[in-house]
C-alpha positions in Angstrom: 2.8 11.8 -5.2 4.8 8.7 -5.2 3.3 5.0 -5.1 5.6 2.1 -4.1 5.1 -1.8 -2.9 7.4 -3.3 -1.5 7.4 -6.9 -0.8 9.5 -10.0 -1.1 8.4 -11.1 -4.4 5.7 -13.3 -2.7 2.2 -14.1 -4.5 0.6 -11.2 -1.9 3.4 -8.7 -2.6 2.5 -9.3 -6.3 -0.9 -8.9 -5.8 -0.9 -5.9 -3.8 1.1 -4.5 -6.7 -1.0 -5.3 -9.3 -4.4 -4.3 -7.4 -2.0 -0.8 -6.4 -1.6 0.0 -10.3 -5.5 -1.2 -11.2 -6.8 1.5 -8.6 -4.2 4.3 -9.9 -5.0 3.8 -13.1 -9.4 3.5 -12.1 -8.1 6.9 -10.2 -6.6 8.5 -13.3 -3.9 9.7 -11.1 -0.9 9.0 -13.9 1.4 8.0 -11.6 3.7 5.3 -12.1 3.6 2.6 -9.2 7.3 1.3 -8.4 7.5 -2.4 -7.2 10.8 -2.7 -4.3 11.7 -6.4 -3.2 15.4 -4.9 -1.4 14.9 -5.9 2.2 17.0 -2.6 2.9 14.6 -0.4 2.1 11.6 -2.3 3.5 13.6 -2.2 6.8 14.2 1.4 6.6 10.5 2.2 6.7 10.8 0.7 10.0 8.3 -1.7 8.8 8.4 -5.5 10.2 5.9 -7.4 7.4 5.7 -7.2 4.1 3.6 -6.5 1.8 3.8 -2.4 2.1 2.1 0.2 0.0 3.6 3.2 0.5 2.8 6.6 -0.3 5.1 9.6 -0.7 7.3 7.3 1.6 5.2 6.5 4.4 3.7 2.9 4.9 -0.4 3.5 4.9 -0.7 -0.7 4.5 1.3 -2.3 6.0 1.3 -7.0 6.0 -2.3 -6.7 4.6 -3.6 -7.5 0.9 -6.8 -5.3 1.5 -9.5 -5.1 -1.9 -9.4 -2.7 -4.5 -11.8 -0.2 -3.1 -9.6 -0.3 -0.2 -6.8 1.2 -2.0 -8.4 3.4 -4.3 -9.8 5.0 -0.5 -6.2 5.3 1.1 -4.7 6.8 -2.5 -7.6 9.2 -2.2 -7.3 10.3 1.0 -3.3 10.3 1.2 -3.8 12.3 -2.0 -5.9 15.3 0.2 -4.2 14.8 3.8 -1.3 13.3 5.3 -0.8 9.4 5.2 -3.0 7.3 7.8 -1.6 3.6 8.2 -4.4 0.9 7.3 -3.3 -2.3 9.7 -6.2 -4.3 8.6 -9.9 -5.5 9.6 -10.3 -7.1 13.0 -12.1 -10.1 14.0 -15.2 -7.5 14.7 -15.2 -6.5 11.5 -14.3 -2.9 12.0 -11.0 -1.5 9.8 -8.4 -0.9 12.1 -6.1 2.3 11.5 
């Protein structure tokens, strides 16, 4: 499995990183999560907002700084099955996928 964020550099590209390598590391997973700021690549995952947690190079959060049991969720699951993307929580309140 292979963790990357990519972002611009930006406070919430940081902290998306930084929550990403807390819940690997609460997962015991021992993978190493790869922070990419080249626009390049973040436009070759066909993705339009940053920041973007991908997972064997698939976006599964994509423009969202979700919470650490969040991620540890999506790492999980991407770990069993193939990637589902996480857009977010609505104004309802229900997570959007």
């Amino acid at each position: 499995m292979t963790i990357q964020v990519l972002g611009s550099g930006c406070p919430t590209c940081k902290k998306l990183f930084e929550r990403t390598k807390q819940a690997v590391l609460e997962l015991n997973l021992g993978i190493e999560v790869e922070y990419i700021n080249d626009v390049e690549k973040i436009m070759a995952m066909g993705v339009m907002s940053s920041p973007v947690l991908a997972v064997d190079n698939k976006a599964v959060i994509v423009g969202q700084l979700p919470g650490l049991d969040k991620i540890k969720e999506l790492l999980t699951a991407n770990k069993k099955a193939k990637p589902e993307v996480y857009i977010g929580t609505c104004a309802c309140g229900n997570d959007r996928w």
